[in-house]
mmCIF file as gemmi writes it, N, C-alpha and C atoms, coordinates in Angstrom:
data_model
loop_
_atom_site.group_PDB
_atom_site.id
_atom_site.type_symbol
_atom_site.label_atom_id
_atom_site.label_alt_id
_atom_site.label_comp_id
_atom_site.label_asym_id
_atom_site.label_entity_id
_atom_site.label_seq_id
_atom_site.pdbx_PDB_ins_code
_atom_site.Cartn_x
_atom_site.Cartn_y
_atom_site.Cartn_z
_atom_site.occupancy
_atom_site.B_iso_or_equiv
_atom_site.pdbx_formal_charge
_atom_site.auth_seq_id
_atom_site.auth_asym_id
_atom_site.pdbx_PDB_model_num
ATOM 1 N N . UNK Axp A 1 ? 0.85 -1.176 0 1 0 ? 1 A 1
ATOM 2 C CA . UNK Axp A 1 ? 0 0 0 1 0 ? 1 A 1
ATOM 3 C C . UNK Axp A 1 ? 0.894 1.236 0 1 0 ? 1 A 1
ATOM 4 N N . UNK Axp A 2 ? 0.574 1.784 -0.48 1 0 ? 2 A 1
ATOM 5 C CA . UNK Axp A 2 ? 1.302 3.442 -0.763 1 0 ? 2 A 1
ATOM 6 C C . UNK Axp A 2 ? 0.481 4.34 -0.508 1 0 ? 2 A 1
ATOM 7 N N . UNK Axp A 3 ? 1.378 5.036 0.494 1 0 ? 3 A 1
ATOM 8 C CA . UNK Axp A 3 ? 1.076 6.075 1.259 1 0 ? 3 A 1
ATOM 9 C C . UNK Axp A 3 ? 1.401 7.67 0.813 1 0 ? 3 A 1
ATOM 10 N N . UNK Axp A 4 ? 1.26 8.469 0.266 1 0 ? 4 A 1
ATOM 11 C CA . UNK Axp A 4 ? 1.538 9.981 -0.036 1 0 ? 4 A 1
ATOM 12 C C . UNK Axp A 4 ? 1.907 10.3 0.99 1 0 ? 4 A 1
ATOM 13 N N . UNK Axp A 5 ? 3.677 10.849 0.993 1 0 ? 5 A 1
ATOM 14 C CA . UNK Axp A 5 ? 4.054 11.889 2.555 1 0 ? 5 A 1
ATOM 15 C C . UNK Axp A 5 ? 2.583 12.832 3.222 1 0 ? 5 A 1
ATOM 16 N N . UNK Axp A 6 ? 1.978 13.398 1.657 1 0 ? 6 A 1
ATOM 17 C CA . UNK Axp A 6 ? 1.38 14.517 2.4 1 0 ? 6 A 1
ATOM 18 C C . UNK Axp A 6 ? 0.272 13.994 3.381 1 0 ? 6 A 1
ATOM 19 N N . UNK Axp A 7 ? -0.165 12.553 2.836 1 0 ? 7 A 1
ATOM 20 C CA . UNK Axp A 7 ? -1.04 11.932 3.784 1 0 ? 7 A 1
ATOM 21 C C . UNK Axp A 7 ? -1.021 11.594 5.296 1 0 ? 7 A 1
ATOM 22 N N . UNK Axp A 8 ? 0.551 11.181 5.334 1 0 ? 8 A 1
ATOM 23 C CA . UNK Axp A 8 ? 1.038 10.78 6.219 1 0 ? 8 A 1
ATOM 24 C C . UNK Axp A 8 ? 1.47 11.88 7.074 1 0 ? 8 A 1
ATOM 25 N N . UNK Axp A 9 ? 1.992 13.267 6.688 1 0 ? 9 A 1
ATOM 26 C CA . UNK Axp A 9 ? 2.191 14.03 7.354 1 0 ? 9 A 1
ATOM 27 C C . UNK Axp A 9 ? 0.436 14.479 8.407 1 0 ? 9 A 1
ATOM 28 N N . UNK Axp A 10 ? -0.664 14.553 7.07 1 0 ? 10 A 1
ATOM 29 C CA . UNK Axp A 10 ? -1.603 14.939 7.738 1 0 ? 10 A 1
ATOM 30 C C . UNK Axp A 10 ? -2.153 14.089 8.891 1 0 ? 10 A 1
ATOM 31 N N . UNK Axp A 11 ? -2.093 12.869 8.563 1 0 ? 11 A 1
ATOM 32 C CA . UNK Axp A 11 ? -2.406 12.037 9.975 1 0 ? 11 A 1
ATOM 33 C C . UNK Axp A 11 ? -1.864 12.333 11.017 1 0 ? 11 A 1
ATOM 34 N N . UNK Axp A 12 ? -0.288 12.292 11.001 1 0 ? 12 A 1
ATOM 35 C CA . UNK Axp A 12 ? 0.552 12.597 12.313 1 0 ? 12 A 1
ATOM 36 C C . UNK Axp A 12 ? 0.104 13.682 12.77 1 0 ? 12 A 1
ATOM 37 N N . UNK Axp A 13 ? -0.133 14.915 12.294 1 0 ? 13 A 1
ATOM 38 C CA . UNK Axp A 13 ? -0.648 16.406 12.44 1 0 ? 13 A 1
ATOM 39 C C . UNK Axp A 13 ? -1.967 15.942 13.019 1 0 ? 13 A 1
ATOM 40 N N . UNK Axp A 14 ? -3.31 15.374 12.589 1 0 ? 14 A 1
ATOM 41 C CA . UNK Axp A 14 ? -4.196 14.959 13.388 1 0 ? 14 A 1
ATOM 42 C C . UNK Axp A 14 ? -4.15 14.162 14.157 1 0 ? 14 A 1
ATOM 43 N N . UNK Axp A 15 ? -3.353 13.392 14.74 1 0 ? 15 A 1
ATOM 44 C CA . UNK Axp A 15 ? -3.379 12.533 15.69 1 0 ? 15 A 1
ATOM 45 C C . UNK Axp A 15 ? -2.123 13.142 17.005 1 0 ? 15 A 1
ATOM 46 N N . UNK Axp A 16 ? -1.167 14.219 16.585 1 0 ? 16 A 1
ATOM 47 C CA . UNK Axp A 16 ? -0.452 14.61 17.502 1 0 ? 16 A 1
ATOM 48 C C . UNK Axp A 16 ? -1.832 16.088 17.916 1 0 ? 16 A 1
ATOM 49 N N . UNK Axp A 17 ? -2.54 16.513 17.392 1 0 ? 17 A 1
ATOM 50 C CA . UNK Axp A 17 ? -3.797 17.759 18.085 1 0 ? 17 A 1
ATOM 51 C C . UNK Axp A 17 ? -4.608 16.748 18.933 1 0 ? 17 A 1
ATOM 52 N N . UNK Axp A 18 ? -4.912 15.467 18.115 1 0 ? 18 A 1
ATOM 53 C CA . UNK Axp A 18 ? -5.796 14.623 19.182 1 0 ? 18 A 1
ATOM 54 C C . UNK Axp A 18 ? -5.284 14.279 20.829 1 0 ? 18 A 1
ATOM 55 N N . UNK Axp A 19 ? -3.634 14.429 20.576 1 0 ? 19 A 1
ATOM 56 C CA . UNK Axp A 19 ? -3.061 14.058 21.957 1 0 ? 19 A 1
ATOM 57 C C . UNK Axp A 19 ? -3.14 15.388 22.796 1 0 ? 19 A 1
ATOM 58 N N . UNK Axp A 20 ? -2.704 16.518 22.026 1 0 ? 20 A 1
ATOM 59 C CA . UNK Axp A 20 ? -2.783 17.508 22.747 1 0 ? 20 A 1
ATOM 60 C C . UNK Axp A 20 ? -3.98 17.452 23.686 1 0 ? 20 A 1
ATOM 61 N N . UNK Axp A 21 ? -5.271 17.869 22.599 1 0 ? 21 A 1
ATOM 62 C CA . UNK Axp A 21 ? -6.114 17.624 23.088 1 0 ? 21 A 1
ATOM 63 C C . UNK Axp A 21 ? -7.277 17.108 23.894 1 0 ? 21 A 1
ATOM 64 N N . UNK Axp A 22 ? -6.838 15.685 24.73 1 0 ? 22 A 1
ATOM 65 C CA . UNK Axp A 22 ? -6.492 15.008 25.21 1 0 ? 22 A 1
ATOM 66 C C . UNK Axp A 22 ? -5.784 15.291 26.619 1 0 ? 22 A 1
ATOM 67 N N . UNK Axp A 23 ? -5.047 15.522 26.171 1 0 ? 23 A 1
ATOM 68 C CA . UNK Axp A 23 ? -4.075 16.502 27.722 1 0 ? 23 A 1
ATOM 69 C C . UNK Axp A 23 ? -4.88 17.213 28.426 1 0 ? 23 A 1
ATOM 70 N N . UNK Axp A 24 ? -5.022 18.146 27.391 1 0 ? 24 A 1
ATOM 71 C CA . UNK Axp A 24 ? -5.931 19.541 27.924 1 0 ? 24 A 1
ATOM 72 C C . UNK Axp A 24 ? -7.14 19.417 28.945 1 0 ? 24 A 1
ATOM 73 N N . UNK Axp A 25 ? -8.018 18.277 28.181 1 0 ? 25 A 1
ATOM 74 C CA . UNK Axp A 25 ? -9.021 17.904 29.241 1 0 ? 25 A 1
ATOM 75 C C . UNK Axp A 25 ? -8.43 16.97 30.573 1 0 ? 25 A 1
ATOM 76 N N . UNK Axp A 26 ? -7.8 16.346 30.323 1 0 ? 26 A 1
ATOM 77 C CA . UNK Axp A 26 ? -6.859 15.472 31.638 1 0 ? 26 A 1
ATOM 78 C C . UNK Axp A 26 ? -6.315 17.093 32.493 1 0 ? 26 A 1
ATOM 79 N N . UNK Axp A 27 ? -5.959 17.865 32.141 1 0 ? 27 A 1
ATOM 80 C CA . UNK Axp A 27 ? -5.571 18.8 33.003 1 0 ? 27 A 1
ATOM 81 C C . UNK Axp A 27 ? -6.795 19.322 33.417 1 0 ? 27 A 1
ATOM 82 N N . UNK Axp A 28 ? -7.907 20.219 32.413 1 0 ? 28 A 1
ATOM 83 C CA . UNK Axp A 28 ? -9.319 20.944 33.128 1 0 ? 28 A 1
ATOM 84 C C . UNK Axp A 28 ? -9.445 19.594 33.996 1 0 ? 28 A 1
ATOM 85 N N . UNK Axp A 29 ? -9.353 18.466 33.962 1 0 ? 29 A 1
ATOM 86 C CA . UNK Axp A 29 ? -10.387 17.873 34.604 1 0 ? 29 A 1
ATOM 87 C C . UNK Axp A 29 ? -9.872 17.657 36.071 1 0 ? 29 A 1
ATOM 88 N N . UNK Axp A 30 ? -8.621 17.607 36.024 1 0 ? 30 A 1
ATOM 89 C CA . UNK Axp A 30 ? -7.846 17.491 37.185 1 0 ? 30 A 1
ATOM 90 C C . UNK Axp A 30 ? -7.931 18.842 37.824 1 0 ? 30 A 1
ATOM 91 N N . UNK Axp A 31 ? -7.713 19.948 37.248 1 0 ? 31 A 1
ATOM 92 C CA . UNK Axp A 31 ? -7.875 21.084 38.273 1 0 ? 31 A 1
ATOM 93 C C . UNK Axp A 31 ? -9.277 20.999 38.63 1 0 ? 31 A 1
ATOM 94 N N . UNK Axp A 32 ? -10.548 20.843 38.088 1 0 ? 32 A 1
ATOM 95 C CA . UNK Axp A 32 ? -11.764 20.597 38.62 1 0 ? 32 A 1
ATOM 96 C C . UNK Axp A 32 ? -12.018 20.159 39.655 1 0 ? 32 A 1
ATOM 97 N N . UNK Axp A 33 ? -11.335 19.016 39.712 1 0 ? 33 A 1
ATOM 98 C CA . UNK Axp A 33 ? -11.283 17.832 40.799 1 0 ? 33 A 1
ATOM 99 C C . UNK Axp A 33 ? -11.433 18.651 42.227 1 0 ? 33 A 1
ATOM 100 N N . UNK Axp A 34 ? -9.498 19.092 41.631 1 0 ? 34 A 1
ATOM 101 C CA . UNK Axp A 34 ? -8.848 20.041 42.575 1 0 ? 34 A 1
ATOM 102 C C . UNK Axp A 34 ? -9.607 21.15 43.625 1 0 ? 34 A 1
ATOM 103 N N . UNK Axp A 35 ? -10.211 21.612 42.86 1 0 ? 35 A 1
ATOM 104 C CA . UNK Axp A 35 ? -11.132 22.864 43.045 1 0 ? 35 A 1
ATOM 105 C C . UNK Axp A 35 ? -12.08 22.048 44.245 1 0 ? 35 A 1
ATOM 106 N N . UNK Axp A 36 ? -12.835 21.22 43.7 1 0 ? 36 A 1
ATOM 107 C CA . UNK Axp A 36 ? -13.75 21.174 44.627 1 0 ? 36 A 1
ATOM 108 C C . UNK Axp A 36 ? -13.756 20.213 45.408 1 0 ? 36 A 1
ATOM 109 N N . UNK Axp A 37 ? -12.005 19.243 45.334 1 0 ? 37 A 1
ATOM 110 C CA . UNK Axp A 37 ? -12.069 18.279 47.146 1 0 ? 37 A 1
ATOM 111 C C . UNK Axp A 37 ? -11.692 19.549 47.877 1 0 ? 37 A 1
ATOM 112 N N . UNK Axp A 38 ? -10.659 20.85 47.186 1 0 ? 38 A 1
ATOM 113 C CA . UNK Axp A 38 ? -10.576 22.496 48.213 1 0 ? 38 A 1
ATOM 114 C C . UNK Axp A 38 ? -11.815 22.584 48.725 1 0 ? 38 A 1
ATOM 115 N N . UNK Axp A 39 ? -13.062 22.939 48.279 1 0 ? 39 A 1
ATOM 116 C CA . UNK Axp A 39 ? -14.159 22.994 48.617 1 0 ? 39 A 1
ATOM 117 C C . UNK Axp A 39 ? -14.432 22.699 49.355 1 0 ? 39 A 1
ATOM 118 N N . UNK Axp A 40 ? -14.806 21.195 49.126 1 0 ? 40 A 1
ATOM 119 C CA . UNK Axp A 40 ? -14.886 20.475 49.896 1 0 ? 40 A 1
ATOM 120 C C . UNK Axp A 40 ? -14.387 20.204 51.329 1 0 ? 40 A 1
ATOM 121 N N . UNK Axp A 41 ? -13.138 20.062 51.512 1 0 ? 41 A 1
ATOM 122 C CA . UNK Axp A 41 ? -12.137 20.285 52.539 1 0 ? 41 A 1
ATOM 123 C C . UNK Axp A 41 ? -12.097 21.158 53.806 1 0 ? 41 A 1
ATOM 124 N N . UNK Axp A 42 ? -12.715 22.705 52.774 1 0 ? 42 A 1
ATOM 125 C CA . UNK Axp A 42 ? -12.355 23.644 53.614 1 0 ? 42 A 1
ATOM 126 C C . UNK Axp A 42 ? -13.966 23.859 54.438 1 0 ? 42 A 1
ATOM 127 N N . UNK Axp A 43 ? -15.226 23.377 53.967 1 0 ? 43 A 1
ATOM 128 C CA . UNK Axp A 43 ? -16.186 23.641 54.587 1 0 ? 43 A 1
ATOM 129 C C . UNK Axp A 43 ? -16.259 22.748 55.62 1 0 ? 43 A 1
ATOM 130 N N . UNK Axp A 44 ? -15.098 21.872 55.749 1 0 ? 44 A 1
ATOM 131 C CA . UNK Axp A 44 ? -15.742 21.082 57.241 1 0 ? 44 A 1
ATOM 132 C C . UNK Axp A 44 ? -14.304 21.028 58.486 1 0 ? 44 A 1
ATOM 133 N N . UNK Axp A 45 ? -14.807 20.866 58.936 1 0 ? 45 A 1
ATOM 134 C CA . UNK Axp A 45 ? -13.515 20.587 60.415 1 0 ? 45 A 1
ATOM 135 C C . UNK Axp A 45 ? -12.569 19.602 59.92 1 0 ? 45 A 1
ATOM 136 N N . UNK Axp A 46 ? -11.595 20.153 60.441 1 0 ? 46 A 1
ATOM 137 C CA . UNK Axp A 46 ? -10.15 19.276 60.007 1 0 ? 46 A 1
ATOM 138 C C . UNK Axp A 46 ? -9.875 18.573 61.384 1 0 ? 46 A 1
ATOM 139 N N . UNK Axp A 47 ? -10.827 17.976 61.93 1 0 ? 47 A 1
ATOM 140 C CA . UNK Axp A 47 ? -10.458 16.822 63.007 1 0 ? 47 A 1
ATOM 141 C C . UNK Axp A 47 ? -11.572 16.38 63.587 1 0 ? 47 A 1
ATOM 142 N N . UNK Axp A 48 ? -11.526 15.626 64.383 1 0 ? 48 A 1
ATOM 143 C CA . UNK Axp A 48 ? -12.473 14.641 64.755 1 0 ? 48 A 1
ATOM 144 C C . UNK Axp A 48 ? -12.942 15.193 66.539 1 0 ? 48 A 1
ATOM 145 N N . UNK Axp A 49 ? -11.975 16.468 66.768 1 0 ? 49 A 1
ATOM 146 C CA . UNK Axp A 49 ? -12.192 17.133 67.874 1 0 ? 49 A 1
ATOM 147 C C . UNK Axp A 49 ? -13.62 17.679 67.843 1 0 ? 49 A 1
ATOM 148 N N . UNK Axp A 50 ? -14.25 17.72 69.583 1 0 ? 50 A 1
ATOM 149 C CA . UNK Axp A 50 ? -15.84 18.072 69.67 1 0 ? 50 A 1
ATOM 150 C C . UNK Axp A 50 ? -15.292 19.67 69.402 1 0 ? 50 A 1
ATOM 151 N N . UNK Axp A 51 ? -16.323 20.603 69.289 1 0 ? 51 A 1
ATOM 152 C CA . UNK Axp A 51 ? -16.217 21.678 68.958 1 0 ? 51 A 1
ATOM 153 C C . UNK Axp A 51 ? -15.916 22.643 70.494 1 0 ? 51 A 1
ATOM 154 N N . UNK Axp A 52 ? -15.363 23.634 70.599 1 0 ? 52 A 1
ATOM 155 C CA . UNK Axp A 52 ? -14.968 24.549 71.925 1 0 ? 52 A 1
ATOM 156 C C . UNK Axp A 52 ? -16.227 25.531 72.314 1 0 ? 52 A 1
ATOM 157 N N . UNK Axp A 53 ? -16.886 25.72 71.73 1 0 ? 53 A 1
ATOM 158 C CA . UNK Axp A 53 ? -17.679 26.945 71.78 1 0 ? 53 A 1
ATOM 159 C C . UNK Axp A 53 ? -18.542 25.687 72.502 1 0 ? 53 A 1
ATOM 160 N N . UNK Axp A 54 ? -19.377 26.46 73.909 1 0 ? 54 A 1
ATOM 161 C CA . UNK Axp A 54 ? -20.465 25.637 74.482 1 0 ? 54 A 1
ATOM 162 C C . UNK Axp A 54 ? -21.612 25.149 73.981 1 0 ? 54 A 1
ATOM 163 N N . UNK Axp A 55 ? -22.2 23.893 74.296 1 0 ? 55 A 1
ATOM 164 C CA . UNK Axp A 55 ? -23.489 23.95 73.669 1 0 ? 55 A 1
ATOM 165 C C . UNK Axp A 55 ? -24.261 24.746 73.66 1 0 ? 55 A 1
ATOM 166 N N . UNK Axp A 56 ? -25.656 24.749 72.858 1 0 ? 56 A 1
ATOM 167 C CA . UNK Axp A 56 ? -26.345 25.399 72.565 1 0 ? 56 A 1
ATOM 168 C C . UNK Axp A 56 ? -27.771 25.357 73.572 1 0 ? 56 A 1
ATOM 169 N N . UNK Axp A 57 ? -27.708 24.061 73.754 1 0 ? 57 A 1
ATOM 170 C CA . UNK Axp A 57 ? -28.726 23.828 74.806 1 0 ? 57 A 1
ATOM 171 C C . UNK Axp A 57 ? -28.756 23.961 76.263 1 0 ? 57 A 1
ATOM 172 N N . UNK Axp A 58 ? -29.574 24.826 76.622 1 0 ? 58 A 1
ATOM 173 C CA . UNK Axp A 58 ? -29.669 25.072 77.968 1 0 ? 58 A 1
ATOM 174 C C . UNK Axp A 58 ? -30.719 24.392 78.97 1 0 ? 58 A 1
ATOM 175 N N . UNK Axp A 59 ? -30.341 23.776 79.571 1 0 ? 59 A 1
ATOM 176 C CA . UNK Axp A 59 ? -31.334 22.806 80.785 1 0 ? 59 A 1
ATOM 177 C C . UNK Axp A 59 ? -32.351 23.276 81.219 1 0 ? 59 A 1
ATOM 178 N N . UNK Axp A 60 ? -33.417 22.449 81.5 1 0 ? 60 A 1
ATOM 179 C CA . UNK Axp A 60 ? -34.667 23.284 81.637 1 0 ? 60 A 1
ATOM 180 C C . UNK Axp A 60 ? -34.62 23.183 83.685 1 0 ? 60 A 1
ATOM 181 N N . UNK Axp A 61 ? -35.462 24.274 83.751 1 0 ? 61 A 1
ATOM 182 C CA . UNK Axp A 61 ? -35.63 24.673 85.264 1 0 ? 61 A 1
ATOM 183 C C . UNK Axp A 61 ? -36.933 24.591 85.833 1 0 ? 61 A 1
């Protein structure tokens, strides 16, 4: 089978944008991630400690 360079050039050219491209979303998708285990992370307590501030409930009389 015979191949034309120019053919062959154009494949490599579409298949090296397909890798790029490729990347690109592997990266958005990873900073995404990123973003929101931060999110995530930061809206809750970083330990398993009870909280300092007193309860809320006051005993009845």
């Amino acid at each position: 089978m015979l191949v034309l360079p120019d053919t062959m050039l154009a494949l490599a050219n579409d298949r090296r944008r397909e890798l790029l491209a490729e990347a690109d979303r592997e990266r958005l998708l990873t900073s995404a991630r990123r973003a929101r285990k931060a999110l995530a992370v930061r809206g809750q307590p970083g330990g398993t400690l009870a909280p300092c501030e007193p309860s809320a409930a006051v005993p009845a009389q």
